[in-house]
C-alpha positions in Angstrom: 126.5 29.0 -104.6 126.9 28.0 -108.5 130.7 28.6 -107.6 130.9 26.0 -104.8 128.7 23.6 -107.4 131.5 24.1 -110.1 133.8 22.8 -108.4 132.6 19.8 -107.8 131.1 19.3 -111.4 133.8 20.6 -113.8 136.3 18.5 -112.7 133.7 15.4 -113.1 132.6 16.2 -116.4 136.2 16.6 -117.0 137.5 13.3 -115.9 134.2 11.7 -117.8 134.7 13.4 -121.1 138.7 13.5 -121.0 138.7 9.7 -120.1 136.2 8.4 -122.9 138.2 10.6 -125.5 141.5 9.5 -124.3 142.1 7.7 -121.2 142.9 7.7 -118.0 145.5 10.2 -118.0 143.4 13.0 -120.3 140.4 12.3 -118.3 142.6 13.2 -115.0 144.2 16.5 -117.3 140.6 17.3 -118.2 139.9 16.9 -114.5 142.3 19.1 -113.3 141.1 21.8 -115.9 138.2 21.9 -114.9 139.2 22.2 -111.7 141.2 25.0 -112.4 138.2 26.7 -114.5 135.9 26.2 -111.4 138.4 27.7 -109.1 138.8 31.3 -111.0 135.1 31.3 -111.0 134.6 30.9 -107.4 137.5 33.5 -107.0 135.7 35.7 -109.3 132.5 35.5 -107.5 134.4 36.2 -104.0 135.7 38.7 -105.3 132.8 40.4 -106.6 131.0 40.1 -103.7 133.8 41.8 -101.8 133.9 45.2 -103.9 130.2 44.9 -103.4 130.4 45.2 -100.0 129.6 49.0 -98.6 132.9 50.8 -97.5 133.1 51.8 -93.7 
């Protein structure tokens, strides 16, 4: 769930910090980074869950 949240936020809190630091075009960088941070996350946590999964 906090995975699926991140994504979402990150990339806000990005765009708002990147763009009243240094524009448009950092705040959409900043965006994208935090994109990018939210998505290994959410990978991470699918991926946890997976091994955690009982074998067959």
């Amino acid at each position: 769930m906090i995975g699926r949240l991140l994504l979402v936020i990150l990339p806000l809190i990005g765009l708002m910090i990147g763009g009243y630091l240094g524009g448009l075009a950092v705040g959409l960088w900043t965006a994208l980074g935090g994109f990018a941070v939210a998505f290994a996350v959410c990978s991470l946590s699918v991926l946890a869950l997976v091994k955690a999964r009982p074998s067959r």
